[in-house]
N, C-alpha and C positions, 0 to 999 in steps of 0.2 A: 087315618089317611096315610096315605105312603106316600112318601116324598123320593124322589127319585135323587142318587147320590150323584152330587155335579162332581163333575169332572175336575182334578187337580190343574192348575194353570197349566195350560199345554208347556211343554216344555221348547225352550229355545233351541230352532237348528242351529248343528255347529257349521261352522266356515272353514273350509278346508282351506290355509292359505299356500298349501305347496304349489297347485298348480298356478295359483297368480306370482309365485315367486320365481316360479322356473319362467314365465313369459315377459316378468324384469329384469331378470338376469339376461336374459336371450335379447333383448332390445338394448340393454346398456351395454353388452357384447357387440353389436350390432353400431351403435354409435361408436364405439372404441376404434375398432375397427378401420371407418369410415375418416374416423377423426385422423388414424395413423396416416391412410395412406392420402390425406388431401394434403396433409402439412409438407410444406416441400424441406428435405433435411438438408442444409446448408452446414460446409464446413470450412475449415480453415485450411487456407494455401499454405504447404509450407516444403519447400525447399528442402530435399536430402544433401546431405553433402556426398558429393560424388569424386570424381576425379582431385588428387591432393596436387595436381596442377591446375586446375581450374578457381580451386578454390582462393575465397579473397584475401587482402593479407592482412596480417593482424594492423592493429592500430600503431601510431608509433609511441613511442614512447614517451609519458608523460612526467615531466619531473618529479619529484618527491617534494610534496607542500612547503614551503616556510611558517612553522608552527611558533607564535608565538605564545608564551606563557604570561597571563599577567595575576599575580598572585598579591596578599595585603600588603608584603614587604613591597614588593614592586612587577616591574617586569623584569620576564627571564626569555634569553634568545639562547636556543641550545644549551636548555638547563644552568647558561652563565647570566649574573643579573648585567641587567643594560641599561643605558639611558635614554632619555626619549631621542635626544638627537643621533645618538648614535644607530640607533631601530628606522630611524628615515634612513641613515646610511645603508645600515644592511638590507635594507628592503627595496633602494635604489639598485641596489649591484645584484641582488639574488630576480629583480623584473628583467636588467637589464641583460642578466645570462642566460635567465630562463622565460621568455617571453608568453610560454603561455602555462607557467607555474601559475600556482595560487600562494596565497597567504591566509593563514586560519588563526583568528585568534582565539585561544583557550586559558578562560577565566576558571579561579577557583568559584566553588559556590560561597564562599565568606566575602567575596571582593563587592561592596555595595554598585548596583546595577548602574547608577549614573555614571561611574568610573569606566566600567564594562564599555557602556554608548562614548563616552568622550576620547577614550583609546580609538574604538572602534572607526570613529570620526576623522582622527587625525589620519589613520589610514589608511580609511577611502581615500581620503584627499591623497593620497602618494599612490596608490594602485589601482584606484577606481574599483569597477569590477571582480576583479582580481583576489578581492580581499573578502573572509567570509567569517563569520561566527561560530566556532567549532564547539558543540555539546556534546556531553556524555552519555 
């Protein structure tokens, strides 16, 4: 008897996937596109300087801080060591010439931090506002 030769599993057709790639590229082109020109492009106003007569005028001048130093030996005002009452003086007369100076005070980093606030304290109380914590 002759048996008739079966056939090898047919082979799988291949999938060409250029042309589905060329018609996603061509649709996300297409939303791109769509996407640029809906979005409304908003920018920032901004003033040229133009005429150096028109222009504003500078700020005036701001005094130079009263920096106090308070280090482990103690406090320093202008690098000279001070006492506490004599730093309510000088900080009365540097408010009172210069109203809208500051006062900064700059602690070493070895000076324990409750010193730092109890300084810091006394001198609110004399400049209110005025008075700030200067870091490194």
């Amino acid at each position: 008897m002759r048996f008739k030769h079966q056939r090898q599993a047919a082979s799988i057709p291949e999938v060409n996937l250029t042309p589905m790639l060329n018609v996603m590229m061509g649709i996300l082109a297409f939303f791109v596109m769509i996407t640029m020109l809906l979005t409304a492009q908003e920018g920032v106003q901004v003033e040229l300087p133009g005429n150096p007569d028109t222009a504003p005028s500078p700020p005036p001048d701001i005094p130079e801080p009263l920096i106090v130093n308070l280090t482990t030996q103690g406090i320093l005002l202008n690098q000279q060591p001070i006492a506490d009452t004599q730093l309510e003086e000088q900080m009365q007369l540097y408010l009172a010439a210069n109203p809208e100076g500051t006062i900064a005070l700059q602690p070493e980093l070895d000076v324990p931090y409750d010193r730092v606030l109890q300084l810091l304290s006394q001198m609110s109380a004399i400049g209110g506002e005025q008075v700030s914590l200067a870091i490194d």
